[in-house]
N, CA, C and O atoms as a GROMACS GRO file, in nm:
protein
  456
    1UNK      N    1 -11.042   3.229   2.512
    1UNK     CA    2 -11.002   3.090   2.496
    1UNK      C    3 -11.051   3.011   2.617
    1UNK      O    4 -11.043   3.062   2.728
    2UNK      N    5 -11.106   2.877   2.598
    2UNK     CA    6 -11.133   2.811   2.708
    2UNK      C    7 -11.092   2.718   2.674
    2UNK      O    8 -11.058   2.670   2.566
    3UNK      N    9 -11.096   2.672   2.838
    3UNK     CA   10 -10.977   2.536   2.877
    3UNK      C   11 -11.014   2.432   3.004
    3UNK      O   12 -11.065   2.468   3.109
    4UNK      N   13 -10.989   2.343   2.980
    4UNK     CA   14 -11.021   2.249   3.118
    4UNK      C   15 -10.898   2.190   3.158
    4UNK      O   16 -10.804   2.236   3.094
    5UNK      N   17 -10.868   2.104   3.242
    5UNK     CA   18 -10.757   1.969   3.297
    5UNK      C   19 -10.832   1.901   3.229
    5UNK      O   20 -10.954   1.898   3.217
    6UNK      N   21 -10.720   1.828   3.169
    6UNK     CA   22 -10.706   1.709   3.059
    6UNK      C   23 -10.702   1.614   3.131
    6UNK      O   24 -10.714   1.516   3.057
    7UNK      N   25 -10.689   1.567   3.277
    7UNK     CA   26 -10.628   1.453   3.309
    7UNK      C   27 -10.757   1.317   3.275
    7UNK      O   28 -10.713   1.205   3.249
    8UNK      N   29 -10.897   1.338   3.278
    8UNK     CA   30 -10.949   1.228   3.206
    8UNK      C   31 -11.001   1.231   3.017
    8UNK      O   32 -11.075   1.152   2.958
    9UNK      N   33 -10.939   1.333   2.974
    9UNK     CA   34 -10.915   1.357   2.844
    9UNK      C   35 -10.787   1.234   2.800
    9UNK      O   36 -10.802   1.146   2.715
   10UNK      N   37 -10.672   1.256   2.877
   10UNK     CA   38 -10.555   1.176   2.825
   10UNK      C   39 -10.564   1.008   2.900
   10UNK      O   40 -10.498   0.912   2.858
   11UNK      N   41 -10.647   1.003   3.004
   11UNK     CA   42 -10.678   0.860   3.047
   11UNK      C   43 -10.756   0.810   2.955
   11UNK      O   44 -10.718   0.697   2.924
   12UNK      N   45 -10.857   0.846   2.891
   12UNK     CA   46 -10.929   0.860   2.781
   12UNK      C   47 -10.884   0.779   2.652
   12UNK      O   48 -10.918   0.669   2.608
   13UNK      N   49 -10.795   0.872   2.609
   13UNK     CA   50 -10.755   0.844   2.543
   13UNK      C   51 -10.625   0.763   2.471
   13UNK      O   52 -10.581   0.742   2.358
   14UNK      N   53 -10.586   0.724   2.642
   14UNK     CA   54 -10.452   0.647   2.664
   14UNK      C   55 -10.536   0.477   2.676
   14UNK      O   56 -10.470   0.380   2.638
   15UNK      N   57 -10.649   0.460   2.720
   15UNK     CA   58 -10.755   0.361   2.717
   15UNK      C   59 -10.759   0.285   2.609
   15UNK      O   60 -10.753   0.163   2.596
   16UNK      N   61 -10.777   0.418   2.494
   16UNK     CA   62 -10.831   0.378   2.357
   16UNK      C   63 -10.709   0.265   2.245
   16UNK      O   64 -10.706   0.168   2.169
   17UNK      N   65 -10.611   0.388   2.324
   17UNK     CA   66 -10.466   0.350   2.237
   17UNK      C   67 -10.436   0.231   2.250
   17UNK      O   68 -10.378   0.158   2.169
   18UNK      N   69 -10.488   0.197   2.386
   18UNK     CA   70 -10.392   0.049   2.410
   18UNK      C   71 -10.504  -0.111   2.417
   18UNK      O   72 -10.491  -0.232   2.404
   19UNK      N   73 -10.619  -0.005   2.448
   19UNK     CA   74 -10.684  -0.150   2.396
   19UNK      C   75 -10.752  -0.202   2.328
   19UNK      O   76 -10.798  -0.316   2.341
   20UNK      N   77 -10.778  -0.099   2.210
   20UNK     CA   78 -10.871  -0.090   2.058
   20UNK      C   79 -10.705  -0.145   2.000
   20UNK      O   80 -10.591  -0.102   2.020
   21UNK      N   81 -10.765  -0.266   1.914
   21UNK     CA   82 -10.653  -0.312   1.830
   21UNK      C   83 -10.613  -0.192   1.706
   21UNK      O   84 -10.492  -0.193   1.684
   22UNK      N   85 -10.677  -0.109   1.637
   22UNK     CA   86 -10.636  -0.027   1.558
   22UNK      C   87 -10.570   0.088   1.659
   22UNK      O   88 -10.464   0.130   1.613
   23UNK      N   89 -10.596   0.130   1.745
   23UNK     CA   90 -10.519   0.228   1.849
   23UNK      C   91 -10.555   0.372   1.823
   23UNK      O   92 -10.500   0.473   1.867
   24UNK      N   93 -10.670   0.359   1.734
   24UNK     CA   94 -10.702   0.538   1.722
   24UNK      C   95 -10.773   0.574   1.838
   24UNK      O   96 -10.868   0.503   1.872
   25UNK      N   97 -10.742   0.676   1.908
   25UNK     CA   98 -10.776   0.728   2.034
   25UNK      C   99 -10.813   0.889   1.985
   25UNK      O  100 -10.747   0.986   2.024
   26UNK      N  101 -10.926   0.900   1.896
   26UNK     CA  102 -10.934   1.025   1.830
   26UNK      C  103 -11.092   1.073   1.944
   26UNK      O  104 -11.179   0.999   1.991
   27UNK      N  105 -11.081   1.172   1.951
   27UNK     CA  106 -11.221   1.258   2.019
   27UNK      C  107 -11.222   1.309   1.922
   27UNK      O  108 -11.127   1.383   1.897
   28UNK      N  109 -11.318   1.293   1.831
   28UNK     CA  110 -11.412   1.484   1.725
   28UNK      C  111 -11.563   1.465   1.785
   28UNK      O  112 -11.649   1.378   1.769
   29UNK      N  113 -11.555   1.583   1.862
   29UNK     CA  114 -11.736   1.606   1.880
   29UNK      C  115 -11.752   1.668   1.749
   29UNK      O  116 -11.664   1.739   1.699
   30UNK      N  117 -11.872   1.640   1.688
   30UNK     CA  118 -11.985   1.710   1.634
   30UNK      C  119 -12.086   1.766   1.632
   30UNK      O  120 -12.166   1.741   1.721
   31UNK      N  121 -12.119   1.857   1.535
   31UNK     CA  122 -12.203   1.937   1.563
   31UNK      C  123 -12.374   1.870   1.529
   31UNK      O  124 -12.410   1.819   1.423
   32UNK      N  125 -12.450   1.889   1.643
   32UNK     CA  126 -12.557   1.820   1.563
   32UNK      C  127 -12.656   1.957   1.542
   32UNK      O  128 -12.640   2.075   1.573
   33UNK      N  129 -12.796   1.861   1.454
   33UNK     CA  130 -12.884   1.989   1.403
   33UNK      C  131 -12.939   2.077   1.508
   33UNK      O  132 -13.003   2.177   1.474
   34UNK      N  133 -12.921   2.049   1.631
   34UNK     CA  134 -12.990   2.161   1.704
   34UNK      C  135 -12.910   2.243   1.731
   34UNK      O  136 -12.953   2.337   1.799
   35UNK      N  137 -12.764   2.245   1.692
   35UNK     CA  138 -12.649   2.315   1.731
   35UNK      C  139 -12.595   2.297   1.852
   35UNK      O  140 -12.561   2.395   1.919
   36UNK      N  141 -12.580   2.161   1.899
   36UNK     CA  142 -12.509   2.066   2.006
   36UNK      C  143 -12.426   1.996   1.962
   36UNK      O  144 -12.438   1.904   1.881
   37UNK      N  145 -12.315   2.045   2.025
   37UNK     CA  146 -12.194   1.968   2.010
   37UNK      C  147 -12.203   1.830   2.078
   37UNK      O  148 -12.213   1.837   2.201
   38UNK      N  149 -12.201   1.653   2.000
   38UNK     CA  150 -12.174   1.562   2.088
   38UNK      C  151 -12.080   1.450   2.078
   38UNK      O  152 -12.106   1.358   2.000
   39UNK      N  153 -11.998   1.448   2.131
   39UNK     CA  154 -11.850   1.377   2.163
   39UNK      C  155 -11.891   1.228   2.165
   39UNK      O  156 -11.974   1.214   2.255
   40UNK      N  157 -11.865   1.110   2.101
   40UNK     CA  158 -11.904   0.969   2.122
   40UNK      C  159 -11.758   0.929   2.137
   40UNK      O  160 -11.670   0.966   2.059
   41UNK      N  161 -11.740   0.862   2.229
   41UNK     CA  162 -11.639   0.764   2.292
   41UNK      C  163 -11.686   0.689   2.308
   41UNK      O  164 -11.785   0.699   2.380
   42UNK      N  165 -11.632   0.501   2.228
   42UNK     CA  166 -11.630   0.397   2.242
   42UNK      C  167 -11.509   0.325   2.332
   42UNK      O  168 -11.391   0.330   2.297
   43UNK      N  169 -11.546   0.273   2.427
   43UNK     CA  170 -11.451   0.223   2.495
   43UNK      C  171 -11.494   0.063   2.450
   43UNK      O  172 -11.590  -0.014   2.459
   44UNK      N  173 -11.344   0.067   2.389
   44UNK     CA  174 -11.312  -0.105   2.395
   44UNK      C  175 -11.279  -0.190   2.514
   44UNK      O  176 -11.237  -0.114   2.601
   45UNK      N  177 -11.280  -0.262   2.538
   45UNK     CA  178 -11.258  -0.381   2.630
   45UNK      C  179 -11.375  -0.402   2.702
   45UNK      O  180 -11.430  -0.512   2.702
   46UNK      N  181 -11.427  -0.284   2.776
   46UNK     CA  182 -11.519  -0.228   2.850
   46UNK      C  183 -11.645  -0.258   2.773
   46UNK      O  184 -11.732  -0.317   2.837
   47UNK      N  185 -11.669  -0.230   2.654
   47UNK     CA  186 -11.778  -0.206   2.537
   47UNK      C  187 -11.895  -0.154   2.611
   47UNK      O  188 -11.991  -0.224   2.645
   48UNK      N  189 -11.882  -0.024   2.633
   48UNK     CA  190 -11.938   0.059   2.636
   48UNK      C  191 -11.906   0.200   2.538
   48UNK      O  192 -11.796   0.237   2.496
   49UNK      N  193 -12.029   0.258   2.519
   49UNK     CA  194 -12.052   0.402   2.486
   49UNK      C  195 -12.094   0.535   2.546
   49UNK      O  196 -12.202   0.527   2.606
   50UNK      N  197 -12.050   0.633   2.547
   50UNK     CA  198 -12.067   0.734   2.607
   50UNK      C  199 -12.070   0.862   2.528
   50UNK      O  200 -11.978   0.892   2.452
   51UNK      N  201 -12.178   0.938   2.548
   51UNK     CA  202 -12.241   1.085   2.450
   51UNK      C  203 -12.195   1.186   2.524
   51UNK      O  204 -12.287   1.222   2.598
   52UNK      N  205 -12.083   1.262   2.544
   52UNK     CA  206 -12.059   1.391   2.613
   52UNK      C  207 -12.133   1.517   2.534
   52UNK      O  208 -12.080   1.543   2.426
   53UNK      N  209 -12.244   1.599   2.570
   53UNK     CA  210 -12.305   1.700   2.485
   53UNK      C  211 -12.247   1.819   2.527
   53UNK      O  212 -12.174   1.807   2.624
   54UNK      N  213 -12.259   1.934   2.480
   54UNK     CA  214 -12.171   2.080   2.497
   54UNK      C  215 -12.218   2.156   2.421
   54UNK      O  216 -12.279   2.109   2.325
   55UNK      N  217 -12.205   2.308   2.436
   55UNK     CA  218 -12.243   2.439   2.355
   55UNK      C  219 -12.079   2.436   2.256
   55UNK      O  220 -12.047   2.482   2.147
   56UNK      N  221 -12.010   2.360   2.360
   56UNK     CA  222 -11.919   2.395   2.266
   56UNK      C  223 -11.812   2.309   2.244
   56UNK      O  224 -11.842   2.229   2.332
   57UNK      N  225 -11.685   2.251   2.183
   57UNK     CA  226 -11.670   2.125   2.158
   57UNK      C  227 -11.588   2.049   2.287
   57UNK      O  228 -11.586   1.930   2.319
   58UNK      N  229 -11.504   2.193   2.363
   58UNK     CA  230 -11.454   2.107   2.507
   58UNK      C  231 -11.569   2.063   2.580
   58UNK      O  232 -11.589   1.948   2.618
   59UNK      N  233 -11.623   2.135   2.592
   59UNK     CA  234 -11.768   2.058   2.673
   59UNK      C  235 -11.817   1.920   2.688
   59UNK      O  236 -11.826   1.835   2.776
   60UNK      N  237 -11.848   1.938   2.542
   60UNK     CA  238 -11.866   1.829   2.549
   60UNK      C  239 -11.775   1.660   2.517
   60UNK      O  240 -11.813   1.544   2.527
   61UNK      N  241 -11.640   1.723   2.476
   61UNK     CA  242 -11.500   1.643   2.509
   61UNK      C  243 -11.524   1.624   2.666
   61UNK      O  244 -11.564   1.512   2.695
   62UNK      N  245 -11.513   1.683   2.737
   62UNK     CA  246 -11.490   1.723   2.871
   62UNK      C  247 -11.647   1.614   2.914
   62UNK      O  248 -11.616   1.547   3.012
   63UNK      N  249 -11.684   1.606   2.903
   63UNK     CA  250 -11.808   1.574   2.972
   63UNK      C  251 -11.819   1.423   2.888
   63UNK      O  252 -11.847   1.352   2.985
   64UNK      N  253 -11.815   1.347   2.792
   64UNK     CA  254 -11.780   1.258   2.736
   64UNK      C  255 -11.659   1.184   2.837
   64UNK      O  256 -11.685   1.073   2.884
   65UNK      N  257 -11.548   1.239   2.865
   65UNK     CA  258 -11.391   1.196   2.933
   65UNK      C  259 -11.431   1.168   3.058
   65UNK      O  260 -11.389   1.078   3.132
   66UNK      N  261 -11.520   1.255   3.082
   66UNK     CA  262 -11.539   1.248   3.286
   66UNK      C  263 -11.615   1.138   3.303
   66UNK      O  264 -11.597   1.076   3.408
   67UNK      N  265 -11.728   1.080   3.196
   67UNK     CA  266 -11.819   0.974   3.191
   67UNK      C  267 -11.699   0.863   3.157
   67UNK      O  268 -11.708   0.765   3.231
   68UNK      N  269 -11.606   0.856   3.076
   68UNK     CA  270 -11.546   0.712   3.021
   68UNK      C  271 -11.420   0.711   3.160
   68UNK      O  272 -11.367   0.603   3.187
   69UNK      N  273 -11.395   0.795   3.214
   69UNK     CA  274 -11.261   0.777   3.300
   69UNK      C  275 -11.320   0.684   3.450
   69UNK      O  276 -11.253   0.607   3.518
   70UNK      N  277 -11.503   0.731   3.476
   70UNK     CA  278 -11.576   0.636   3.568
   70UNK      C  279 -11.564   0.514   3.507
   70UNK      O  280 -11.526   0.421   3.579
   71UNK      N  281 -11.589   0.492   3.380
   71UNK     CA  282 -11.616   0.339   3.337
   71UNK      C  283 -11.458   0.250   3.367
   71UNK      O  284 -11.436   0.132   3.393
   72UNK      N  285 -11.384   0.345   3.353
   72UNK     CA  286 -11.256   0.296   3.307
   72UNK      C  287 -11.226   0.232   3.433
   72UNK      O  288 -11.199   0.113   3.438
   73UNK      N  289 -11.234   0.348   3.589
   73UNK     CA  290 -11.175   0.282   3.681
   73UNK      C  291 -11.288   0.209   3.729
   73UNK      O  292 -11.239   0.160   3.830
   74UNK      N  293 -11.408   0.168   3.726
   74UNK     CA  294 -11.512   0.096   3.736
   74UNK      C  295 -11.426  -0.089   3.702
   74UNK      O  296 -11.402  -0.191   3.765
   75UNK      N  297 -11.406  -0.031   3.549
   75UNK     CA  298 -11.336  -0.186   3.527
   75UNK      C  299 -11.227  -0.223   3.567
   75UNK      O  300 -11.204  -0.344   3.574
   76UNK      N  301 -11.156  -0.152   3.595
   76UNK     CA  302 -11.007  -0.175   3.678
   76UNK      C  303 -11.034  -0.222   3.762
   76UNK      O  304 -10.972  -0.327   3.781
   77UNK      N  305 -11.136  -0.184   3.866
   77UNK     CA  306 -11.152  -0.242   4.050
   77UNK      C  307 -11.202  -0.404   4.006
   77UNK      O  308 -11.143  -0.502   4.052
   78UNK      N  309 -11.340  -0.418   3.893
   78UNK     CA  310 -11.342  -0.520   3.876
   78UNK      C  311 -11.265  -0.584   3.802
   78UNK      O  312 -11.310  -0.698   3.821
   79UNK      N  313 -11.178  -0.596   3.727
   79UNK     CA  314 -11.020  -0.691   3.675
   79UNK      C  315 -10.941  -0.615   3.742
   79UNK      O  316 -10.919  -0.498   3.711
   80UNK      N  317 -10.886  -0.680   3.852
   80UNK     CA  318 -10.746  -0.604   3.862
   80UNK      C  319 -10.651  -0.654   3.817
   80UNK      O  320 -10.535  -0.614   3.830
   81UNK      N  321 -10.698  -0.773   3.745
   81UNK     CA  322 -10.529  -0.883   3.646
   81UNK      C  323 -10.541  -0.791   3.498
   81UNK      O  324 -10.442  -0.782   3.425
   82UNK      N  325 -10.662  -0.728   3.464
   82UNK     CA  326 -10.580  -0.620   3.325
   82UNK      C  327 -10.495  -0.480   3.383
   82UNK      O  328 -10.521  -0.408   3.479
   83UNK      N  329 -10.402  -0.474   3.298
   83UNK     CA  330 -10.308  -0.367   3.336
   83UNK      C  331 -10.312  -0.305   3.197
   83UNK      O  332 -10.314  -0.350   3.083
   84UNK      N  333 -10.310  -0.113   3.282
   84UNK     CA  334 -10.302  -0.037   3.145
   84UNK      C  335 -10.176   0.009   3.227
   84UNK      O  336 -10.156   0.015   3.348
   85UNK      N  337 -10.056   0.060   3.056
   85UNK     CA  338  -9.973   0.124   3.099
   85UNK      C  339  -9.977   0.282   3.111
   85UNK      O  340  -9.990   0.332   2.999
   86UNK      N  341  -9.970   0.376   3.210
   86UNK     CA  342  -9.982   0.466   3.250
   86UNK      C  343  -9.891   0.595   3.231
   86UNK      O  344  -9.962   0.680   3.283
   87UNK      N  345  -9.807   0.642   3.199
   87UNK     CA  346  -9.672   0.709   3.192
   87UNK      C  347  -9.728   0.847   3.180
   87UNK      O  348  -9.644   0.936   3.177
   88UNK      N  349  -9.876   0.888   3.171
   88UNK     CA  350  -9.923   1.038   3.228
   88UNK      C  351  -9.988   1.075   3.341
   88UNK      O  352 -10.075   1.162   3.340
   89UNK      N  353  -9.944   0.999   3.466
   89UNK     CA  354 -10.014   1.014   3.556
   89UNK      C  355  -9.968   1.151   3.592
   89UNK      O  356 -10.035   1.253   3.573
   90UNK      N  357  -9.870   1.147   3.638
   90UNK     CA  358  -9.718   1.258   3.676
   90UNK      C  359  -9.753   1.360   3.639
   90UNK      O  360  -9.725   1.454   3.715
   91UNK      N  361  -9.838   1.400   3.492
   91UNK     CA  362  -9.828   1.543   3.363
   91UNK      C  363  -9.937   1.551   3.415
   91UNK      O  364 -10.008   1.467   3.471
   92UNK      N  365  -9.954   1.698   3.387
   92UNK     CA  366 -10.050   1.795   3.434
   92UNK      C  367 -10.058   1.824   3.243
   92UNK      O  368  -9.955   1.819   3.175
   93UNK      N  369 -10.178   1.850   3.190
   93UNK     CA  370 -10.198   1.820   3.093
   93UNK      C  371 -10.356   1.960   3.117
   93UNK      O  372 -10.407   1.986   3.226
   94UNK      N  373 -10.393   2.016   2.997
   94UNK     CA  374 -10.482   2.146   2.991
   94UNK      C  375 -10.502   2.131   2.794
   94UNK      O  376 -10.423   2.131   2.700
   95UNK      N  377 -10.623   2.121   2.807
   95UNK     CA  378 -10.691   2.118   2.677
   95UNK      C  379 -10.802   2.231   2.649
   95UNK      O  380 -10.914   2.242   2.700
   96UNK      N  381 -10.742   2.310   2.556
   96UNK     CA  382 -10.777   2.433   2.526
   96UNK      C  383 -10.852   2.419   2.355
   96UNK      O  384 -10.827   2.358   2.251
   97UNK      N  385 -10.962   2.525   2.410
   97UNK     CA  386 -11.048   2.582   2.233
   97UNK      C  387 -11.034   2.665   2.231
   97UNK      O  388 -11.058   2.737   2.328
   98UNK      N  389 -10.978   2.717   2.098
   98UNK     CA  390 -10.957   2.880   2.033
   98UNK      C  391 -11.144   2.933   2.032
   98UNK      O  392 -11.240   2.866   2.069
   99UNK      N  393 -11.141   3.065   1.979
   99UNK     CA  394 -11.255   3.146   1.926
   99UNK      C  395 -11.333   3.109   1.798
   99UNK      O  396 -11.432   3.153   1.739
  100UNK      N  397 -11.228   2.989   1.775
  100UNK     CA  398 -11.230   2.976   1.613
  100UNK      C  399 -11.253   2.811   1.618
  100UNK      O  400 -11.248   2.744   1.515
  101UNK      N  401 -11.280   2.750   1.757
  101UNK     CA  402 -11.321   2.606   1.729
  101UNK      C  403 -11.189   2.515   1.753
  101UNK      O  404 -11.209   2.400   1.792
  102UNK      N  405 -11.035   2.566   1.729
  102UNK     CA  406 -10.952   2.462   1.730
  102UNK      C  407 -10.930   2.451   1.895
  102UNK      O  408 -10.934   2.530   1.989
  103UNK      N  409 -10.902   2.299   1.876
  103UNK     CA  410 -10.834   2.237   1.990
  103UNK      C  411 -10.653   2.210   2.002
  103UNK      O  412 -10.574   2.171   1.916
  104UNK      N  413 -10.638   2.236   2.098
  104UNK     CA  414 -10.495   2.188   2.145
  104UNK      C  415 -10.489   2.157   2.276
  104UNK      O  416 -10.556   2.209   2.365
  105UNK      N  417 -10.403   2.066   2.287
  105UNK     CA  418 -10.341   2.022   2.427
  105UNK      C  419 -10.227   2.034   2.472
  105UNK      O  420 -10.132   2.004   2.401
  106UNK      N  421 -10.213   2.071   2.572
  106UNK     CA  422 -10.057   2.116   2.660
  106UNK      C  423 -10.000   2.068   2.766
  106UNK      O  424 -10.050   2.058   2.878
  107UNK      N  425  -9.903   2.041   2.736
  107UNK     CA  426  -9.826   1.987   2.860
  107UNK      C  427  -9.783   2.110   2.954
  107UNK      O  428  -9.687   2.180   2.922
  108UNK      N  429  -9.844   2.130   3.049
  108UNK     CA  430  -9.814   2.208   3.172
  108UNK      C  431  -9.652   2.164   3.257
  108UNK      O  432  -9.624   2.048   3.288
  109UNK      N  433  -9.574   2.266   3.280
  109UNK     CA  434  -9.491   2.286   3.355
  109UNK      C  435  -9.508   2.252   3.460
  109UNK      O  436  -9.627   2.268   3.485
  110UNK      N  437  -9.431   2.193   3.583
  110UNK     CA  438  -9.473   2.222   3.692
  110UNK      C  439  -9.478   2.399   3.721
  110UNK      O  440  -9.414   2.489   3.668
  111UNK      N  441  -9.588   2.402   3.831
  111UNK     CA  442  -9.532   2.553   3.872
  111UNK      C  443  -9.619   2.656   3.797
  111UNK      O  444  -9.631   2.776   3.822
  112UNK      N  445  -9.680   2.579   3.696
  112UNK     CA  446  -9.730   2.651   3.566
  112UNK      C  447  -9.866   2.718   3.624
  112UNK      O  448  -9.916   2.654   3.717
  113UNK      N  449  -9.914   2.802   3.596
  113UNK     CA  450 -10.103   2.782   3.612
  113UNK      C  451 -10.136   2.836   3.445
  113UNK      O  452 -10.040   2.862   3.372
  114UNK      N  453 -10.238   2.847   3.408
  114UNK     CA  454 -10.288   2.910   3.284
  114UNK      C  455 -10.384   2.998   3.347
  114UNK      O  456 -10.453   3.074   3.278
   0.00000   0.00000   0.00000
């Protein structure tokens, strides 16, 4: 099973929720024909796009999140009058792929390691 820190997975996607008027904050990478997984995140407000690629689908989740979490605090320094509300800074958060392709995310314990 592999796994990364979620913490610009859930900034990510805490972005999406609050400032895309429909509020879907969904990641599905896909598979493309060369057998590359690639993750598209649209960031609203920002309007930008970002292609995270991967062998495999955290990867390229993971690599997609690390590119939109720069944009994100990029635009924060420049507006500092927009405010996002935050309430996962605190959580330690780990996003895991089975053998079998599924994803899940976990809220870590303190104290916890995986």
């Amino acid at each position: 099973m592999k796994q990364i820190e979620a913490k610009e997975v859930i900034k990510t996607m805490n972005w999406i929720a609050q400032a895309d008027e429909d509020g879907q904050s969904v990641l599905e990478p896909t598979l493309n024909k060369k057998g590359i997984y690639e993750c598209v995140v649209h960031l609203p407000l920002i309007e930008k796009t970002v292609i995270g690629i991967g062998d495999y689908k955290l990867e390229s989740i993971d690599n997609a999140t690390k590119q939109s979490s720069k944009l994100i605090d990029e635009y924060l320094e420049e507006n500092p009058e927009h405010k996002v509300k935050d309430a996962f800074s605190d959580s330690r958060y780990v996003l895991e792929e089975d053998d079998n392709g599924y994803l899940c995310i976990h809220l870590m314990q303190e104290g916890a390691y995986c």
